[in-house]
C-alpha positions in Angstrom: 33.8 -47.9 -54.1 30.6 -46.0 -53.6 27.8 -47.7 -55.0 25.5 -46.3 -57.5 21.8 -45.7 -56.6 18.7 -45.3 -59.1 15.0 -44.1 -59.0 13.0 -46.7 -58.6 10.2 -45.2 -60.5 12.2 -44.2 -63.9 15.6 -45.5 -62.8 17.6 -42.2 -63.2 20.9 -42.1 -61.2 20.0 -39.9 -57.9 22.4 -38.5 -55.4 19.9 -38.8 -52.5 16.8 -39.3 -51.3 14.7 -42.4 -52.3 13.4 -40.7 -55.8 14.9 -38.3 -58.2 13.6 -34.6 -58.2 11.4 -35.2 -61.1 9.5 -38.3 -59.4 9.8 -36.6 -56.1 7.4 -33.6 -57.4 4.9 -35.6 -58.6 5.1 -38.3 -55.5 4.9 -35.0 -53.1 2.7 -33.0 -54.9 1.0 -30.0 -52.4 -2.0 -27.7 -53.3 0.1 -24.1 -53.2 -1.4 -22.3 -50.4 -2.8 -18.5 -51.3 -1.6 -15.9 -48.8 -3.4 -12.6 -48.3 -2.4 -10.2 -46.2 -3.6 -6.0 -45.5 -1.4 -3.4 -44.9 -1.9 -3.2 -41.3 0.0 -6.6 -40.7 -3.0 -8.7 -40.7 -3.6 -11.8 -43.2 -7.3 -13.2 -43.8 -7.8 -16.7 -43.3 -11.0 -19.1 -42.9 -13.3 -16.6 -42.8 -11.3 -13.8 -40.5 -8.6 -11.7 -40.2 -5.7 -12.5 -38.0 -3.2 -10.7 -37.1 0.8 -11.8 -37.8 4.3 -10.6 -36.9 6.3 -10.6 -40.2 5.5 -12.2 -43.5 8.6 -14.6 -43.3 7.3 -16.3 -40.7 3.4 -16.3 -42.1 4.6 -18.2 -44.9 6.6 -20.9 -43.0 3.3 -21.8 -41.1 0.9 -21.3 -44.0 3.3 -23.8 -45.8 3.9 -26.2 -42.8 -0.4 -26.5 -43.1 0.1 -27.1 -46.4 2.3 -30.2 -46.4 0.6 -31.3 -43.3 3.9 -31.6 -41.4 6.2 -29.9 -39.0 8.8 -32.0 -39.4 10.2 -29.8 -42.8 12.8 -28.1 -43.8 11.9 -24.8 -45.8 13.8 -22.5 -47.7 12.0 -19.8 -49.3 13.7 -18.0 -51.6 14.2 -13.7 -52.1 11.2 -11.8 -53.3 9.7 -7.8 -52.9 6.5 -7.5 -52.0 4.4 -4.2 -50.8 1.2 -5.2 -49.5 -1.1 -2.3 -51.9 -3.8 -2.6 -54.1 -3.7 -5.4 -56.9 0.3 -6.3 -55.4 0.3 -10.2 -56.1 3.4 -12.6 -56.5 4.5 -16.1 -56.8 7.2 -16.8 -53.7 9.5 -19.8 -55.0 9.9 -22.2 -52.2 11.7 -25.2 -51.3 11.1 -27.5 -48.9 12.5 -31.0 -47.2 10.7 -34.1 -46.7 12.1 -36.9 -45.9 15.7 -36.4 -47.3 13.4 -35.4 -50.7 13.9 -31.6 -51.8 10.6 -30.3 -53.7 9.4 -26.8 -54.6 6.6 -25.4 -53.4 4.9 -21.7 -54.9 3.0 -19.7 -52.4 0.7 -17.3 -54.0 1.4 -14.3 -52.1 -1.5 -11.4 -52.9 -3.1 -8.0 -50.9 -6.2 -7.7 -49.7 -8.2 -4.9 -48.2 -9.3 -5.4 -44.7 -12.4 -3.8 -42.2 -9.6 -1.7 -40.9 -8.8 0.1 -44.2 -12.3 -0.1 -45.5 -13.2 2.0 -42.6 -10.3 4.3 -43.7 -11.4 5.0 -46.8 -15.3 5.1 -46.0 -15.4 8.0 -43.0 -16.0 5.3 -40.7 -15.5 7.3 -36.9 -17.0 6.2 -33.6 -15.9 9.5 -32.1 -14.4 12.9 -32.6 -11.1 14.5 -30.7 -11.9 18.2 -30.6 -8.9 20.2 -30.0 -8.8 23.9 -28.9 -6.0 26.3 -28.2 -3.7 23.4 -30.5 -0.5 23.9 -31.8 2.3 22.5 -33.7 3.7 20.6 -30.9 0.8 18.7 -29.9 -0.3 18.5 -33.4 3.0 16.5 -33.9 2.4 14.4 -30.4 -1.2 13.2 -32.0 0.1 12.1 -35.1 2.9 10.1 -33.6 0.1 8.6 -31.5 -2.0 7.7 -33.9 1.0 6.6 -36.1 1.6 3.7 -33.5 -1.4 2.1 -33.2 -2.3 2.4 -36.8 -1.6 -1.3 -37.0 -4.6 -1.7 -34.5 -7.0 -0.3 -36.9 -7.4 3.3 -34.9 -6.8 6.2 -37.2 -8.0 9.8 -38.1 -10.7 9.3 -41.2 -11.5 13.3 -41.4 -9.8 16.2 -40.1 -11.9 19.6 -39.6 -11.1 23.0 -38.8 -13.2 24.8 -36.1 -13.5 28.2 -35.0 -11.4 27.5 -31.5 -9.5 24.8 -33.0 -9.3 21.3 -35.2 -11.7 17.9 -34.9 -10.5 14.4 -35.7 -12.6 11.8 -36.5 -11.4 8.4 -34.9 -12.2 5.1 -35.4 -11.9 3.9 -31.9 -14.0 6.0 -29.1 -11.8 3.9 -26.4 -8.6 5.3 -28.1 -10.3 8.0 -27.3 -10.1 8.5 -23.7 -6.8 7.3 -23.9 -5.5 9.8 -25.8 -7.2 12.7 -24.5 -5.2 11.4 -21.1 -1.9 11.5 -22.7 -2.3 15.2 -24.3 -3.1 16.7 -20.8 -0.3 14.6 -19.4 1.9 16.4 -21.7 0.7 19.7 -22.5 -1.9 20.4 -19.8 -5.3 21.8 -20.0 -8.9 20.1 -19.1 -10.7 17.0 -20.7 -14.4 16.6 -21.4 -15.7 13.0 -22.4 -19.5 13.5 -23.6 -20.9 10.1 -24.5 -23.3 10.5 -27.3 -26.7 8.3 -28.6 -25.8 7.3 -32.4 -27.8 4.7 -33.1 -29.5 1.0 -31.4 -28.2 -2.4 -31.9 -31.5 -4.4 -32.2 -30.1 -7.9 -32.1 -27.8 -6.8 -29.2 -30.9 -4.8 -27.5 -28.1 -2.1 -26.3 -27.6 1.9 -27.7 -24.6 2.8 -29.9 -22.7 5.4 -29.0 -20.1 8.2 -30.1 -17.8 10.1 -28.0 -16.6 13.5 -28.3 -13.3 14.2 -26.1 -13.3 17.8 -25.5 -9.6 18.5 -25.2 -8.9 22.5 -24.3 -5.1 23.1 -24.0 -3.7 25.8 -22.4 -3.3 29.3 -24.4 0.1 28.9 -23.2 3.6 26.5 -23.8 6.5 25.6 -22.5 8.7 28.4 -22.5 6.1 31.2 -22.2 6.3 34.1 -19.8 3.0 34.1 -18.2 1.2 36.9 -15.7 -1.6 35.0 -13.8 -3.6 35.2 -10.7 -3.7 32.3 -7.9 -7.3 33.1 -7.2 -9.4 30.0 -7.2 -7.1 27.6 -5.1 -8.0 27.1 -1.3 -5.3 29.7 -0.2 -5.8 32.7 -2.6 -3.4 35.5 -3.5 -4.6 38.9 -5.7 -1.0 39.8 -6.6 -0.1 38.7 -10.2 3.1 36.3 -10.7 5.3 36.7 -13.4 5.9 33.1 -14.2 8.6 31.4 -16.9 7.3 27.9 -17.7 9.1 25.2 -17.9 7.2 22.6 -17.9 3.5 21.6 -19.0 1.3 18.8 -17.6 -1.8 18.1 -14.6 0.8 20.7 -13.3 2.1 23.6 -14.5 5.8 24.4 -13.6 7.7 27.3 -13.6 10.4 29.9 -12.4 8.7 32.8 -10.3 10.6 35.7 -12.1 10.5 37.7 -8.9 11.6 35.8 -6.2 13.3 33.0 -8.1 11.4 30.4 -6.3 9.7 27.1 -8.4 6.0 26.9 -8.5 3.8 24.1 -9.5 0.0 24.6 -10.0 -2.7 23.4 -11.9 -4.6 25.3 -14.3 -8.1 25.3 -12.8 -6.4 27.2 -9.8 -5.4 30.6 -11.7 -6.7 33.2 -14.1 -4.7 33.9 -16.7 -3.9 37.6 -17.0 -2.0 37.2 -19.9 0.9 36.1 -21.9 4.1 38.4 -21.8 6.1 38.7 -25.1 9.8 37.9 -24.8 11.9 40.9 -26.1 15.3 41.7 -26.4 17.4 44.4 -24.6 21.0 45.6 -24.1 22.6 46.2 -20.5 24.0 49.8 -20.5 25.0 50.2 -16.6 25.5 47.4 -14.0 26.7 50.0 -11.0 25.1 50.8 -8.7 22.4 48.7 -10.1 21.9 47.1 -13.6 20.2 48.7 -16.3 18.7 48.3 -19.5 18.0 50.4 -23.0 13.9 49.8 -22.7 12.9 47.6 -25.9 9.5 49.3 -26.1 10.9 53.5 -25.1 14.4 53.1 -25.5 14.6 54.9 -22.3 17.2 53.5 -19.4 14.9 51.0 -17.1 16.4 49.2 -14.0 16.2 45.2 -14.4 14.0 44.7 -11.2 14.9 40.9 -11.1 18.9 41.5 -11.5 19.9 38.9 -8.6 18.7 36.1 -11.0 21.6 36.7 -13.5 25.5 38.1 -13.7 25.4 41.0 -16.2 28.2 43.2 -18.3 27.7 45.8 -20.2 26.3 45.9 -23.6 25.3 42.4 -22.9 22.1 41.1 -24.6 19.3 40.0 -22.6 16.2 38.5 -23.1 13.3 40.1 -21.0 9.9 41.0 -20.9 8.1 44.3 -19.7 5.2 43.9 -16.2 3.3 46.1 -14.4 6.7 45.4 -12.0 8.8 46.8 -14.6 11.5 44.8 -17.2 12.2 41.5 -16.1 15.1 39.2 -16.6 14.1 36.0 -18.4 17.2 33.7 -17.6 
């Protein structure tokens, strides 16, 4: 027969452990630890912000300080929480110690951090000046900016311009970095201008902004473009007809003349222009193929014809040169 054990203290029959549950939460009685914690992942505490990985895990240490102990068992039980302004809860808690189970509340609260106080105040420590932008690289930025959010870097004013759009950044390193990615992607030429804002006197240094000078090309990925190799070492007068396909340091494309794949960068050429594609029907393939002009209407020979395979009343997409229509395949 099992034998029967007792609380020592009030001698109520107990199950296990040394002291029943009531006994046990005054004998183990912990201060309940206040957590606060920004929506950028970061939680304040003695005096600074820290950052942490999820807040699961932030209360499991914040509880082990509590107690004093790692040697604990803690369950904490469901709760919502949406770190926002004036979002505070109690999390219910249990915890282990020494074969005693005793709950433990965790005040769980937000609180505003430097990073989104210098969201909400203009705060910027340089601008990204875009010109020649468009959707797609508008989209690339704010994917960018979307990721490293968490760090504190963000746009805190957005500003239309004659040529283009300013952002106003919190970071100037960000900055550069940024700037590198876009003419990775997209092409185009960036400027880094360093400018005086202001002096730190305890530090005895100069402040500074940055403005990243980003211009993009007038051009994208699966323009038609006429330009003119004329600033490279080896120059040539004679415009190429040009379908890009891909945008960078180097420019790549389909030479709709010869067929042949050139790569270039932009500092190299002048841009003659940007060809708009148009849409035509074939209406003879013998003894050479044929098109109904999209701008006359009149019968035009495809000049680049070897590029394709063509049958009649086929629709093609082209676009009109000074070397006649051209096949865009």
């Amino acid at each position: 027969m099992k034998r029967e054990r007792f609380c020592p203290k009030c001698g109520v029959p107990i199950t296990s452990g040394v002291l029943c549950s009531d006994c046990a939460q005054v004998s183990f009685s912990f201060e309940s630890p206040l957590v606060q914690v920004s929506e950028f992942s970061r939680t304040y505490e003695k005096g600074k912000w820290i950052p942490f990985q999820d807040i699961d895990s932030l209360l499991l240490r914040r509880i082990k300080e509590a107690v004093g102990r790692e040697d604990i068992s803690i369950e904490i039980h469901p709760f919502e929480f949406v770190p926002q302004p004036k979002e505070k809860i109690i999390v219910e808690t249990t915890i282990t110690i020494d074969e005693q189970v005793v709950s433990l509340p965790v005040r769980l609260s937000y609180r505003q951090c430097d990073y989104g106080q210098k969201e909400k105040t203009g705060y910027y420590e340089g601008i990204l000046q875009i010109q020649n932008e468009h959707d797609d690289v508008l989209n690339f930025i704010e994917k960018k900016f979307m990721k490293v959010a968490g760090k504190g870097v963000f746009v805190t004013k957005t500003q239309k311009t004659k040529k283009g759009i300013d952002l106003y950044v919190t970071n100037k390193h960000f900055l550069r970095i940024i700037g590198q990615q876009i003419i990775e992607h997209f092409g185009g030429t960036l400027d880094l201008n360093p400018q005086l804002f202001s002096r730190d006197h305890l530090a005895s240094k100069h402040i500074y902004r940055l403005n990243a000078l980003v211009v993009l090309p007038t051009f994208k990925k699966g323009d038609v473009i006429s330009y003119v190799l004329d600033k490279a070492r080896v120059q040539e007068k004679k415009p190429v007809i040009l379908h890009v396909t891909s945008m960078g340091r180097l420019i790549k494309g389909k030479d709709l003349l010869t067929g042949k794949i050139l790569a270039f960068e932009q500092k190299f050429i002048s841009l003659q222009a940007v060809l708009p594609l148009q849409t035509a029907v074939v209406n003879a393939v013998e003894p050479q193929v044929s098109i109904i002009h999209p701008e006359s209407f009149q019968q035009e020979p495809l000049v680049n014809s070897s590029l394709g395979s063509f049958s009649l009343d086929q629709k093609v997409t082209v676009v009109v040169s000074e070397y006649g229509c051209l096949f865009v395949p």
